[in-house]
TIRO-2110 file (N, C-alpha, C; in Angstrom, 1 decimal):
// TIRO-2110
-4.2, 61.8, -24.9, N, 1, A
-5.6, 61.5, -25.4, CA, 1, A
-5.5, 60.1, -26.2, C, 1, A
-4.9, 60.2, -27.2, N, 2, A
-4.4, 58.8, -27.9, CA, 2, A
-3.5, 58.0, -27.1, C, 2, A
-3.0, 58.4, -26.4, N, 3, A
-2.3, 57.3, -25.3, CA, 3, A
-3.3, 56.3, -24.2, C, 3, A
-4.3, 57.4, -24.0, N, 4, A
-5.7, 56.9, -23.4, CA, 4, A
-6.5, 55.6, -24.1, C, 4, A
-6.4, 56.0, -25.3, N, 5, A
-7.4, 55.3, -26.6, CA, 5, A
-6.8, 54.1, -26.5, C, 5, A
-5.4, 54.1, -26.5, N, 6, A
-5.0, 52.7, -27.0, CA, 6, A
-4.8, 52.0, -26.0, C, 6, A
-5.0, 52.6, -24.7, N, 7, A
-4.2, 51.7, -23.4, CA, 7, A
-6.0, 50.7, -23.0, C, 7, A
-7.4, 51.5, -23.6, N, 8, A
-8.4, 51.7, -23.2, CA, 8, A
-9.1, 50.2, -24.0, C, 8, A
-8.1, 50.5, -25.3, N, 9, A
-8.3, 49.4, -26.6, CA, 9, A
-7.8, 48.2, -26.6, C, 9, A
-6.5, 48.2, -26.1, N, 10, A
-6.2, 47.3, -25.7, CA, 10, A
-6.3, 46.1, -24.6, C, 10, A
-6.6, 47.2, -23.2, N, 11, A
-7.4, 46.5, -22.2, CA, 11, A
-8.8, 45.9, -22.4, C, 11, A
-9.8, 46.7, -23.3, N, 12, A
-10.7, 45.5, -23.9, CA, 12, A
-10.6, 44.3, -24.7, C, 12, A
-9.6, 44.7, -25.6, N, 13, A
-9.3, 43.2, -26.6, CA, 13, A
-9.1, 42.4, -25.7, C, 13, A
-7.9, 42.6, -24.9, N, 14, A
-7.2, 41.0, -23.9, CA, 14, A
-8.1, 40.8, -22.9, C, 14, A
-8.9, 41.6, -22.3, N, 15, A
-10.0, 41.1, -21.6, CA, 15, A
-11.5, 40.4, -22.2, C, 15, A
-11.3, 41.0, -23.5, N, 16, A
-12.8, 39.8, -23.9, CA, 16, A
-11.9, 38.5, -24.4, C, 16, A
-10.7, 39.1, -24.6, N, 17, A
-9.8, 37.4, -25.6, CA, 17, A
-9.8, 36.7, -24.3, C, 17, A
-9.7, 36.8, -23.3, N, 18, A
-9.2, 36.0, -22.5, CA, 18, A
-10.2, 35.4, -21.7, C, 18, A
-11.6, 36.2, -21.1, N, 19, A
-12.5, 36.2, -20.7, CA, 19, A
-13.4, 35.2, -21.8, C, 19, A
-13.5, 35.3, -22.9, N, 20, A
-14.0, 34.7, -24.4, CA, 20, A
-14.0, 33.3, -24.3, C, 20, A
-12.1, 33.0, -24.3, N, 21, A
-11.6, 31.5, -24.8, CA, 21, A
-11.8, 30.7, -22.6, C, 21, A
-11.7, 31.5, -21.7, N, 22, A
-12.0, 30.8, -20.7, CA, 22, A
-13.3, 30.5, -20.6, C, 22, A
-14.4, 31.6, -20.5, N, 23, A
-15.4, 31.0, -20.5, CA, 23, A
-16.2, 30.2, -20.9, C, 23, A
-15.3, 30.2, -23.1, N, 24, A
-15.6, 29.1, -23.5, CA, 24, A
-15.8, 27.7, -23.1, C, 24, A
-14.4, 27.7, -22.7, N, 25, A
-13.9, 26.5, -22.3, CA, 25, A
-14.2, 25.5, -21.5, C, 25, A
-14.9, 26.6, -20.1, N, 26, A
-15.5, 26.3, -19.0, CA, 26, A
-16.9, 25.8, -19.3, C, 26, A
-17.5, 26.1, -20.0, N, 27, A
-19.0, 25.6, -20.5, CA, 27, A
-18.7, 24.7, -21.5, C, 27, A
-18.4, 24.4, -22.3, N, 28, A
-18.0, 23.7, -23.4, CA, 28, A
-18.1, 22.0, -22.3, C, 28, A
-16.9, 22.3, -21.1, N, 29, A
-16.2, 21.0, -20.3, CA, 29, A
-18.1, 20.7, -19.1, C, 29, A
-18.5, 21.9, -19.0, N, 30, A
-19.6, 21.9, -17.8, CA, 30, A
-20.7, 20.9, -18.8, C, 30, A
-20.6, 21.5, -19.8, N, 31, A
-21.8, 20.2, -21.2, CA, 31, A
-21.0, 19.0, -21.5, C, 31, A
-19.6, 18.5, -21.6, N, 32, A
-19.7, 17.2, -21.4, CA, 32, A
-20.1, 16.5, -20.3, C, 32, A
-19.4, 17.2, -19.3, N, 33, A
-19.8, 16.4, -17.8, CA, 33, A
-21.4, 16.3, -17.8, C, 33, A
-22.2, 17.0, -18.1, N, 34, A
-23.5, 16.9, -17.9, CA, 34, A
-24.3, 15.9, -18.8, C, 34, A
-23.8, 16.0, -20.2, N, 35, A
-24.0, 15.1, -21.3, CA, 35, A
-23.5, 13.6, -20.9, C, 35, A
-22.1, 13.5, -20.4, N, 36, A
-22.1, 12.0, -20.1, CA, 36, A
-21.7, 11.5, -19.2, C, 36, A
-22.0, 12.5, -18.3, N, 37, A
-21.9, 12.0, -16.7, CA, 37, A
-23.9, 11.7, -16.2, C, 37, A
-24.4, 12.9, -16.4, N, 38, A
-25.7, 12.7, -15.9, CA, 38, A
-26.4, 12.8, -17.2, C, 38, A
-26.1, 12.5, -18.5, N, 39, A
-27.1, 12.3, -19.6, CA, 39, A
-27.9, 13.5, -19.6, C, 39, A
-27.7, 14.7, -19.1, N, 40, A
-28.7, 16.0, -19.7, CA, 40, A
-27.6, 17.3, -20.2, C, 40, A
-27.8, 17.2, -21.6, N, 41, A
-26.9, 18.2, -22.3, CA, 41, A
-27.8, 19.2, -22.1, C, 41, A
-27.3, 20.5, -22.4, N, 42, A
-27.2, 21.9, -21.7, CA, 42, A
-27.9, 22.4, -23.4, C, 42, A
-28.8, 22.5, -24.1, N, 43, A
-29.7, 22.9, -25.2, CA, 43, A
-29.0, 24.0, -25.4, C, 43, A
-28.7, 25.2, -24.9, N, 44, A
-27.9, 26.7, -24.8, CA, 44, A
-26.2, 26.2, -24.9, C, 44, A
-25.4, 25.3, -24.4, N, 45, A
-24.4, 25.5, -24.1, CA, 45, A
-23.4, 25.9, -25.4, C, 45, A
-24.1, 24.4, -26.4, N, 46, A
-23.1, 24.6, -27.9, CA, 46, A
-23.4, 25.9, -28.3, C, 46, A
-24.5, 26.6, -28.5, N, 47, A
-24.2, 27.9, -29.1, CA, 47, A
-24.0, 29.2, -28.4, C, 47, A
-23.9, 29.1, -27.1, N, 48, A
-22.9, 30.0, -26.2, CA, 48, A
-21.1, 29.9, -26.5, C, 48, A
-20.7, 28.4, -26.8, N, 49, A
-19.4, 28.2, -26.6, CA, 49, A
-18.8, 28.6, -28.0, C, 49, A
-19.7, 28.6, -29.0, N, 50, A
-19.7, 28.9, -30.1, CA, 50, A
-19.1, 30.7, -30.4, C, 50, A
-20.3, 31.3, -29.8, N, 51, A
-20.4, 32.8, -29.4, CA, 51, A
-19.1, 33.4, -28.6, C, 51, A
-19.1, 33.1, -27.7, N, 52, A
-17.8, 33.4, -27.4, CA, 52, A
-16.4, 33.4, -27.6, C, 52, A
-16.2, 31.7, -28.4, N, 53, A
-14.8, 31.6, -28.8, CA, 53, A
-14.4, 32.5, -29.9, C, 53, A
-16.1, 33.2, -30.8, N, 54, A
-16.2, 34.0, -31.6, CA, 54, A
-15.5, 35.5, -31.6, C, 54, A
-16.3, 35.5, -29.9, N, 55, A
-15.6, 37.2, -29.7, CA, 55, A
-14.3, 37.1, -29.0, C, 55, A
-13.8, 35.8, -28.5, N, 56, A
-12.8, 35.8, -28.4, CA, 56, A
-11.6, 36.0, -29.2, C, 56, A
-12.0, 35.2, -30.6, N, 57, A
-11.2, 35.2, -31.8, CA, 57, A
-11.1, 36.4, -32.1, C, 57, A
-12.0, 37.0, -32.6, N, 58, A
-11.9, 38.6, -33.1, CA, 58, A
-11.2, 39.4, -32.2, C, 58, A
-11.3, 39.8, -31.0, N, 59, A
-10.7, 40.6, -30.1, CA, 59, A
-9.3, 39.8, -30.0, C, 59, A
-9.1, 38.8, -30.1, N, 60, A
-7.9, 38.9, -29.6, CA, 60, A
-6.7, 39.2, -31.0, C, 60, A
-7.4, 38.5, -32.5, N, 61, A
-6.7, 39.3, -33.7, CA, 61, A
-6.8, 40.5, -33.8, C, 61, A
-7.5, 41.4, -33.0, N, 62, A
-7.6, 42.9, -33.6, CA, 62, A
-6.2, 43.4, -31.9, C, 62, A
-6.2, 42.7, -31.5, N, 63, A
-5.3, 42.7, -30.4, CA, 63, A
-3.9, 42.6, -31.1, C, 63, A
-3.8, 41.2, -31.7, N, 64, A
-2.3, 40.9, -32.5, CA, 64, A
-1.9, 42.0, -33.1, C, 64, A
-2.8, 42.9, -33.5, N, 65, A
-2.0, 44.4, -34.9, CA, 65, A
-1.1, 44.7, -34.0, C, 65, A
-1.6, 45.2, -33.0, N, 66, A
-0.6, 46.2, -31.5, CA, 66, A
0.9, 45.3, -31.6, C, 66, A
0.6, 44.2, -31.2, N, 67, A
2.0, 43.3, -31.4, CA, 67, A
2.4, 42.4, -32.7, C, 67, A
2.0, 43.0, -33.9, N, 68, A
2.5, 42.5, -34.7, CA, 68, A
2.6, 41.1, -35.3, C, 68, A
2.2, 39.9, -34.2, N, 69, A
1.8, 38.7, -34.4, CA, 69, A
1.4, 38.3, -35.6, C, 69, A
0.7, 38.9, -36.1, N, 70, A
-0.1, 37.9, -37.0, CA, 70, A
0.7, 37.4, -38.0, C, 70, A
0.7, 36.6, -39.3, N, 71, A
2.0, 36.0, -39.9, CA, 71, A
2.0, 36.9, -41.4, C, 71, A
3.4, 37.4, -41.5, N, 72, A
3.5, 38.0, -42.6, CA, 72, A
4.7, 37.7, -42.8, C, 72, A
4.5, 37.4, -44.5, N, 73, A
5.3, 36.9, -45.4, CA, 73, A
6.7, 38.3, -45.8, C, 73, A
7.8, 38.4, -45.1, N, 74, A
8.6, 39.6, -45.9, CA, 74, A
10.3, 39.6, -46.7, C, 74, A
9.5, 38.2, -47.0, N, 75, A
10.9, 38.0, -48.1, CA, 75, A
11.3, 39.1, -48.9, C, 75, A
10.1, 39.5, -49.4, N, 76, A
10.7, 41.1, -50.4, CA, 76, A
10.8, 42.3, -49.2, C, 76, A
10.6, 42.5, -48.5, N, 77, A
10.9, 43.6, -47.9, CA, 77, A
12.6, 43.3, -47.2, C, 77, A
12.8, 41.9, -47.2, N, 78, A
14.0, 41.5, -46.9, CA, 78, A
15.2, 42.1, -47.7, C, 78, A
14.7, 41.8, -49.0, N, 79, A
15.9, 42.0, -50.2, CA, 79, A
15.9, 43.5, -50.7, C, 79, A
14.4, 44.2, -50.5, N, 80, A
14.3, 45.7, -51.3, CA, 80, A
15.2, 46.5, -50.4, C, 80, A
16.0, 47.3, -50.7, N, 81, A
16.7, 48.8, -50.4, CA, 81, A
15.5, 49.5, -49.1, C, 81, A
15.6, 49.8, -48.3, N, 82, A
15.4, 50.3, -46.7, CA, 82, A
14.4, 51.5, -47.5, C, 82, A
14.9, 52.3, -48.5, N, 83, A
14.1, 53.2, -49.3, CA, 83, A
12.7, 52.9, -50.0, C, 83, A
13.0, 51.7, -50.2, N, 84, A
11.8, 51.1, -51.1, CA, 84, A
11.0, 50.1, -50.2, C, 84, A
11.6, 49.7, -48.7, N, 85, A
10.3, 49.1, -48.0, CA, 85, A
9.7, 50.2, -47.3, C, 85, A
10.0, 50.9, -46.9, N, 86, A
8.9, 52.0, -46.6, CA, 86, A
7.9, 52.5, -46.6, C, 86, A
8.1, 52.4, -48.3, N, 87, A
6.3, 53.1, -48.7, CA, 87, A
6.0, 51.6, -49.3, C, 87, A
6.5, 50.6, -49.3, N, 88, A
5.6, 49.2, -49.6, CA, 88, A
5.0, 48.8, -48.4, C, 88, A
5.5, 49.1, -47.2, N, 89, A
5.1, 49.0, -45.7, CA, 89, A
3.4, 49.9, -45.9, C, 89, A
3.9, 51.3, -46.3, N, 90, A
2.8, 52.2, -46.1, CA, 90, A
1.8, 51.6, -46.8, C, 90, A
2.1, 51.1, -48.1, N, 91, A
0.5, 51.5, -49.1, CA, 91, A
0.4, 49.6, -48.5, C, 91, A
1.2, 48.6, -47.9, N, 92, A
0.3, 47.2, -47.6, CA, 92, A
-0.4, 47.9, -46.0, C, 92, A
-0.2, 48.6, -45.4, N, 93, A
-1.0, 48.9, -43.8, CA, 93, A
-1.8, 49.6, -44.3, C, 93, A
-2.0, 50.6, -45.3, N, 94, A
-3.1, 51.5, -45.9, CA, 94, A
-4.2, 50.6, -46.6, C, 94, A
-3.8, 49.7, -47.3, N, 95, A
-4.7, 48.9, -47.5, CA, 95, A
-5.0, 47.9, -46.5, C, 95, A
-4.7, 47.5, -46.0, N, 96, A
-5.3, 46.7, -44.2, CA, 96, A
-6.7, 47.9, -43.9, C, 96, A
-6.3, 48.9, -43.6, N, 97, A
-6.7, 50.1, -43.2, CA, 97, A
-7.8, 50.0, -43.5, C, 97, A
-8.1, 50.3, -45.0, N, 98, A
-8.8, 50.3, -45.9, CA, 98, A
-10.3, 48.8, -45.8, C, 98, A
-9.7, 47.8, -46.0, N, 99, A
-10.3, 46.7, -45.7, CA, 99, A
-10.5, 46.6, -44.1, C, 99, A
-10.2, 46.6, -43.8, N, 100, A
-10.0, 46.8, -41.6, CA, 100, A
-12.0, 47.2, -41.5, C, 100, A
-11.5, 49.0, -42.2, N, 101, A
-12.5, 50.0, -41.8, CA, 101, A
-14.1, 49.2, -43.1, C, 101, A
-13.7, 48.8, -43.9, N, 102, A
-15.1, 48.6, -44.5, CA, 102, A
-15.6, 47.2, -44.0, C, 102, A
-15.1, 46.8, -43.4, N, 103, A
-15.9, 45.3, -42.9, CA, 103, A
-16.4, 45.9, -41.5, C, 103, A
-15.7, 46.9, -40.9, N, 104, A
-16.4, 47.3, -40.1, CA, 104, A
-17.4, 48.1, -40.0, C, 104, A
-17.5, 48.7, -41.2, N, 105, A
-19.1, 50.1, -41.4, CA, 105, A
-20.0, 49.0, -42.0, C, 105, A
-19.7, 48.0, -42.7, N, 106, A
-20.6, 47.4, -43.6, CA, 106, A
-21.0, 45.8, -42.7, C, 106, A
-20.5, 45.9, -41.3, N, 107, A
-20.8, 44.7, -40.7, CA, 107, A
-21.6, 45.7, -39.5, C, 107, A
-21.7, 46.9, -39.4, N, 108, A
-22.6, 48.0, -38.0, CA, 108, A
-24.0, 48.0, -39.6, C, 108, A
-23.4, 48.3, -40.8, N, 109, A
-25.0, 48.3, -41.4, CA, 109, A
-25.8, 46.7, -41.1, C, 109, A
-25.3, 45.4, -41.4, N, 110, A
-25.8, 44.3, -41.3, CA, 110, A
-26.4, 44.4, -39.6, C, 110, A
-26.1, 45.0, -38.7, N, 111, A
-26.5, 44.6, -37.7, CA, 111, A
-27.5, 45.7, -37.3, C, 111, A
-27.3, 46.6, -38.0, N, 112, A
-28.9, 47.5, -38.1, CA, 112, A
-30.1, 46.8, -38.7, C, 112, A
-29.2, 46.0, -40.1, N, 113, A
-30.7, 45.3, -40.3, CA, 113, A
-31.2, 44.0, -39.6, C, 113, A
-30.1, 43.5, -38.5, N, 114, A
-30.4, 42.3, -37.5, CA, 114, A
-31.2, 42.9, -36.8, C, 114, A
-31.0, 44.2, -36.1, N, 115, A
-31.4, 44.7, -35.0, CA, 115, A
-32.9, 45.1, -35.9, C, 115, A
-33.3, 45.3, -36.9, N, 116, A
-34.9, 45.9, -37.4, CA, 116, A
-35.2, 44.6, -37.4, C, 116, A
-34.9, 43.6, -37.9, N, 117, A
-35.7, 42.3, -38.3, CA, 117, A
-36.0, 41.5, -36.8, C, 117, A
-35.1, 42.0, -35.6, N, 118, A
-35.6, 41.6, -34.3, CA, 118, A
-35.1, 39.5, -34.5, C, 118, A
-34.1, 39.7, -35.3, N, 119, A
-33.5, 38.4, -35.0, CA, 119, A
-33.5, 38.2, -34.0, C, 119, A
-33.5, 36.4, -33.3, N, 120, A
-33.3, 36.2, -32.0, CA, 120, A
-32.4, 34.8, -32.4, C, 120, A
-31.8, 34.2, -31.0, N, 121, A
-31.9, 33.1, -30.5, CA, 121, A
-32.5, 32.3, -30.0, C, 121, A
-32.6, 31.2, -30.3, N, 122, A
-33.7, 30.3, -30.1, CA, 122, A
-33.2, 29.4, -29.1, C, 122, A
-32.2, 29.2, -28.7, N, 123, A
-31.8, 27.9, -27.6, CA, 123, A
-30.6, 29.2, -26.6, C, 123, A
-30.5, 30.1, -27.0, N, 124, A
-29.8, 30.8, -26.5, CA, 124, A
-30.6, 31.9, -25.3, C, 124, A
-31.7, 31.8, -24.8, N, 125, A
-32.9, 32.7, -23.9, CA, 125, A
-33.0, 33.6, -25.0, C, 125, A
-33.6, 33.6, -25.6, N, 126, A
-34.0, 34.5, -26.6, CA, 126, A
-32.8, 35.5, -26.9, C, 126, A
-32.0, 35.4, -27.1, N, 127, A
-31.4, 36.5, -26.9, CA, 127, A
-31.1, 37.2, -28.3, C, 127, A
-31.0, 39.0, -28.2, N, 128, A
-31.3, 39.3, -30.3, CA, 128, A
-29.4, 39.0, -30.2, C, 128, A
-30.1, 38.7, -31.8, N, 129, A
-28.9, 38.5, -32.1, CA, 129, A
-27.8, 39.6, -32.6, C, 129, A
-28.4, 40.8, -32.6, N, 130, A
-27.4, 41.9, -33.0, CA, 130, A
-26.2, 42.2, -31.9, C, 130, A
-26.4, 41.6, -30.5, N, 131, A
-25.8, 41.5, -29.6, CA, 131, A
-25.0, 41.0, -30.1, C, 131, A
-25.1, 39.9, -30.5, N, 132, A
-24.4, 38.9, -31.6, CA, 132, A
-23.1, 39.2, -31.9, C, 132, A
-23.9, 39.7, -32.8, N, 133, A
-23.2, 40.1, -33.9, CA, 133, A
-22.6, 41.9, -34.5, C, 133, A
-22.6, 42.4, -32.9, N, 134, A
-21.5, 43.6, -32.6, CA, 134, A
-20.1, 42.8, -32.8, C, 134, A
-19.8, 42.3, -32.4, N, 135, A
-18.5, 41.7, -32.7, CA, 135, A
-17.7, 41.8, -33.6, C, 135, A
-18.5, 41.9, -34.9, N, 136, A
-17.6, 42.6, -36.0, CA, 136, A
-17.6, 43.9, -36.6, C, 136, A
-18.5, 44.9, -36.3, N, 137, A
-17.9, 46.5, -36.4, CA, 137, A
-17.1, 46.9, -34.9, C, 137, A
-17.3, 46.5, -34.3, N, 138, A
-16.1, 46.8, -32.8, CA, 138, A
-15.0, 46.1, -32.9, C, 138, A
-14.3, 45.0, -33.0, N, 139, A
-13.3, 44.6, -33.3, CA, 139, A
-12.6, 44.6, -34.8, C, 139, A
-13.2, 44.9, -35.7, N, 140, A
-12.6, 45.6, -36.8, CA, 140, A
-12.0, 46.7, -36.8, C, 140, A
-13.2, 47.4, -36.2, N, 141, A
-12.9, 49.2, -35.5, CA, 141, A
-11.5, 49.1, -34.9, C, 141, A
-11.5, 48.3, -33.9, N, 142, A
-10.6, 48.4, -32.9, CA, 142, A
-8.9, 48.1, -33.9, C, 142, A
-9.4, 47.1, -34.5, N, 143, A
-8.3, 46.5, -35.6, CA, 143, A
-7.4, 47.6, -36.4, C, 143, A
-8.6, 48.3, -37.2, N, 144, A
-8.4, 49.2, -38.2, CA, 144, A
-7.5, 50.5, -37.2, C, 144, A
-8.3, 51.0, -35.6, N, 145, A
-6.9, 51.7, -35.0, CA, 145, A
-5.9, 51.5, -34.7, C, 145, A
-5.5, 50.1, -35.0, N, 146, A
-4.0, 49.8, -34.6, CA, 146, A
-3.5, 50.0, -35.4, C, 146, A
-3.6, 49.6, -36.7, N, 147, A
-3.0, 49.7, -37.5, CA, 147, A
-2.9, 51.1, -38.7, C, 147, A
-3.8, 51.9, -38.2, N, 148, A
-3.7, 53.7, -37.9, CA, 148, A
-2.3, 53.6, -37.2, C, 148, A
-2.3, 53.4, -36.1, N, 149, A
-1.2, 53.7, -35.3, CA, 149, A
0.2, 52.8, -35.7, C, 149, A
0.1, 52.0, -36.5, N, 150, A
1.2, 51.6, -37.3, CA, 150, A
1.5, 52.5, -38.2, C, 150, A
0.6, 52.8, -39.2, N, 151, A
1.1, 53.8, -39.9, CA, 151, A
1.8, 54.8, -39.8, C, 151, A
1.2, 55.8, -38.5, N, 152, A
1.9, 56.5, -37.9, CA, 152, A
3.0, 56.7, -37.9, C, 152, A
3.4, 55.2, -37.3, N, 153, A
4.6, 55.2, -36.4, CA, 153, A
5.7, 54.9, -37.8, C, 153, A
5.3, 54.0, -38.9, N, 154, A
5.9, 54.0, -40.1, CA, 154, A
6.9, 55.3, -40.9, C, 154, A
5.7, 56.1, -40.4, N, 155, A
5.6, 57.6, -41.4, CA, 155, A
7.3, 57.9, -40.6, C, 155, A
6.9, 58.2, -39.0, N, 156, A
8.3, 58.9, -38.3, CA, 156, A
8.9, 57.8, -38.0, C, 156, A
9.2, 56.8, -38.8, N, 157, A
10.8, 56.2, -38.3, CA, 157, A
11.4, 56.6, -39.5, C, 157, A
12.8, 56.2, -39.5, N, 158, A
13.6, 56.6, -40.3, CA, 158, A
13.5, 54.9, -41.1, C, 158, A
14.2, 54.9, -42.9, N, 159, A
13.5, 54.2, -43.7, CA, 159, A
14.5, 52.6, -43.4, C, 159, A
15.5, 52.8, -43.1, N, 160, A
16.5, 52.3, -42.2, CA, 160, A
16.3, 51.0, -40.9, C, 160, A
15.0, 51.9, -40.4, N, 161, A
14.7, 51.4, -39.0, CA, 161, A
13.5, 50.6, -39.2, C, 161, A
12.6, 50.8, -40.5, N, 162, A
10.9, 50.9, -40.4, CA, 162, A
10.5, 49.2, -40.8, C, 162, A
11.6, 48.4, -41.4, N, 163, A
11.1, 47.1, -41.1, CA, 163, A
11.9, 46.1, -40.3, C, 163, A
10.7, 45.7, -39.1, N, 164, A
10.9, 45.0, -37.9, CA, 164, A
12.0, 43.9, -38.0, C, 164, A
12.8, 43.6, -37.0, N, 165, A
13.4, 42.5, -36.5, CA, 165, A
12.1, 41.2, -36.6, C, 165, A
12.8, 40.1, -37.5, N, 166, A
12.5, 38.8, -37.5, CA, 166, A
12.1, 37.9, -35.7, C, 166, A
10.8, 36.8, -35.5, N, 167, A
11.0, 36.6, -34.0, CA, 167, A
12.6, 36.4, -33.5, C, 167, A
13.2, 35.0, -34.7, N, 168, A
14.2, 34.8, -34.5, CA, 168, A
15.3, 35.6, -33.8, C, 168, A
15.5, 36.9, -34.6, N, 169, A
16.3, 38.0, -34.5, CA, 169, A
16.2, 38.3, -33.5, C, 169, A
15.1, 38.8, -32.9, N, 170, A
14.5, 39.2, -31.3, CA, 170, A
15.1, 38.0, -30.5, C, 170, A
14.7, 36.6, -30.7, N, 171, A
15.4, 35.9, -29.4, CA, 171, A
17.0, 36.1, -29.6, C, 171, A
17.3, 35.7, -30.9, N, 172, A
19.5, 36.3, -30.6, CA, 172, A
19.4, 37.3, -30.1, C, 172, A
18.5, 38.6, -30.2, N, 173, A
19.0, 39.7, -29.3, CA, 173, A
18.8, 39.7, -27.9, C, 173, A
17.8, 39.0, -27.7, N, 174, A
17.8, 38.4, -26.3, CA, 174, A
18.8, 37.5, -25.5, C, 174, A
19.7, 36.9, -26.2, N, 175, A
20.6, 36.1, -25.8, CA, 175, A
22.0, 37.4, -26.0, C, 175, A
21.5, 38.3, -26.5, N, 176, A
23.1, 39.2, -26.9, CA, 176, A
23.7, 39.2, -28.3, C, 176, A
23.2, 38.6, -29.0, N, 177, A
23.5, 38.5, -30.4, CA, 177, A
23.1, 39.5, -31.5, C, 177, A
23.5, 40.5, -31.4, N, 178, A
23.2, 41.6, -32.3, CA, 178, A
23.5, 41.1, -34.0, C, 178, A
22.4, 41.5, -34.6, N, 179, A
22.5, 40.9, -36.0, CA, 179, A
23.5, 41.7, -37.0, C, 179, A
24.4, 42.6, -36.7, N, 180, A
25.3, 43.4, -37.2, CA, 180, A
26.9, 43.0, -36.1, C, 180, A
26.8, 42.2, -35.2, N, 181, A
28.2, 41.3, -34.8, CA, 181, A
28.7, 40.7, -35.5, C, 181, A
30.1, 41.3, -36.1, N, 182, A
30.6, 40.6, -37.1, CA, 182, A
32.2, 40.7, -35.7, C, 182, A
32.5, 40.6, -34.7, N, 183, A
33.6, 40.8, -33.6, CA, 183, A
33.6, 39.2, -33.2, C, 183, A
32.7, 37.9, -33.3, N, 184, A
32.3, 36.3, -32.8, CA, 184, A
32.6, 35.6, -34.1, C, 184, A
32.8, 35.1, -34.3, N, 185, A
33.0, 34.0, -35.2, CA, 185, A
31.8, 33.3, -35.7, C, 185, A
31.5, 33.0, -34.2, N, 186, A
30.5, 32.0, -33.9, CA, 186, A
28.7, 32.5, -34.2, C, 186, A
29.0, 34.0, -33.1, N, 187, A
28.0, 34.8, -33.2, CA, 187, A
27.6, 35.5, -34.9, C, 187, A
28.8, 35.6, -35.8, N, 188, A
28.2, 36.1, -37.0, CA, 188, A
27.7, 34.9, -38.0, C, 188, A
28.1, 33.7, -37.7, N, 189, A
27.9, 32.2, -38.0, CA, 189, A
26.5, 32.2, -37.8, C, 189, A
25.8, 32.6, -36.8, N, 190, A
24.5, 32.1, -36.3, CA, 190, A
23.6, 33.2, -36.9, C, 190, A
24.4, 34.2, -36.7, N, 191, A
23.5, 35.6, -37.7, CA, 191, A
23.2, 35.4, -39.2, C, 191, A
24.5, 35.0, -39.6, N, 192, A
23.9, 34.5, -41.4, CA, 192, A
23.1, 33.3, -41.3, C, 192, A
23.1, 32.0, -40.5, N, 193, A
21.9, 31.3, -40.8, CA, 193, A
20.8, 31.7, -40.6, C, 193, A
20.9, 32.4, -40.1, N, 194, A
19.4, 33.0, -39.3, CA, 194, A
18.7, 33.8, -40.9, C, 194, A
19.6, 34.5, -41.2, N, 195, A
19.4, 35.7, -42.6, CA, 195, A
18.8, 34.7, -43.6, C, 195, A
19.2, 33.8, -43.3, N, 196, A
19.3, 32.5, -44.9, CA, 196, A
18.1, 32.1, -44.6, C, 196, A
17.8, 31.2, -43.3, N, 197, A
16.7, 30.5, -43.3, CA, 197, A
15.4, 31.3, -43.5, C, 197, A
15.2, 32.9, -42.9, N, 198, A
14.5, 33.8, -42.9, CA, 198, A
14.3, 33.7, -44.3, C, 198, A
15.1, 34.1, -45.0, N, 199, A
14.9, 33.8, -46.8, CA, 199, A
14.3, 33.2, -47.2, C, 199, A
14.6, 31.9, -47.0, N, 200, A
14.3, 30.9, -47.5, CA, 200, A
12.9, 30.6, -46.8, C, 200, A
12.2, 31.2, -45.6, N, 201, A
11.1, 30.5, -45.4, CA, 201, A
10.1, 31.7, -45.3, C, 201, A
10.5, 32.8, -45.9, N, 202, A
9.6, 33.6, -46.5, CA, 202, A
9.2, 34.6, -45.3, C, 202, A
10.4, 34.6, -44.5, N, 203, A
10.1, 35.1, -43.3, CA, 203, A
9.4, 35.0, -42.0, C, 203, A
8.8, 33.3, -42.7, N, 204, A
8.0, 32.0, -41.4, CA, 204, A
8.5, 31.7, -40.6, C, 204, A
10.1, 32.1, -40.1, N, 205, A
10.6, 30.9, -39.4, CA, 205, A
9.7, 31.1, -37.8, C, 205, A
END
């Protein structure tokens, strides 16, 4: 059932993100050509291109939770004891959680009062704007279950395992470079810069 949810959640994020920033794009380029090839700009197009890169944006950050993309700073979870990032892990995704879910109850109330006041678009075919502006209790919603599902998965790993490999770390492991090879000279040479620079750049690299 939750394997359903997420495969369900997922397939809509990457399909409005992708659908979103193309069709952006495609209209955006159809209104220059029109603007200064044949001098008649498209009155609708700027705030369709607008609209979309909109819901593109959102779906595709409530997408990043799933893969962890987004940038976080974990210099201290670097240095704290495996015991003590755990539940710093928990109570920073609980509060995500927390914030995730009230922009999303309190952005479905704003669009009840879009949807009574019968907002519209005015260059856009009339169109209401609560359409609009679904965009932000559905991709928060969606946001806030990922990161449910982080928690989760926090709770049953062991405290050892529960904070992630650096990108960095992931490409040496991709090349074979396990960050606990101390058997290479060369290969544990590349593991401690790696550990340093991570430090030092707050976990940006």
């Amino acid at each position: 059932m939750f394997n359903l949810i997420s495969k369900t959640i997922g397939f809509i994020n990457q399909s409005i993100a992708v659908i979103g920033i193309t069709a952006g794009v495609a209209v955006a380029f159809v209104n220059v050509i029109a603007r200064y090839v044949f001098d008649a700009s498209l009155v609708w197009a700027t705030e369709l291109t607008i609209f979309l890169f909109l819901w593109s944006a959102f779906f595709a950050a409530a997408y990043c939770f799933k893969k962890d993309a987004h940038i976080a700073v974990t210099i201290v979870l670097d240095i704290v004891p495996a015991k003590i990032a755990k539940p710093m892990l928990l109570i920073s995704h609980t509060v995500t959680i927390i914030f995730l879910s009230a922009v999303s109850y309190f952005g479905y109330e704003y669009l009840l009062l879009v949807h009574d006041m019968d907002e519209r678009s005015i260059d856009l075919w009339d169109m209401p704007m609560w359409v609009i502006y679904l965009v932000i209790p559905v991709s928060f919603a969606f946001a806030a279950y990922r990161v449910g599902e982080k928690i989760v998965h926090i709770i049953k790993t062991p405290a050892d395992q529960v904070v992630p490999e650096s990108e960095a770390e992931m490409v040496l492991a991709e090349l074979g470079a396990k960050a606990d090879d101390n058997s290479n000279k060369h290969v544990k040479e590349l593991n401690d810069m790696v550990k340093d620079v991570e430090k030092k750049t707050g976990g940006m690299l």
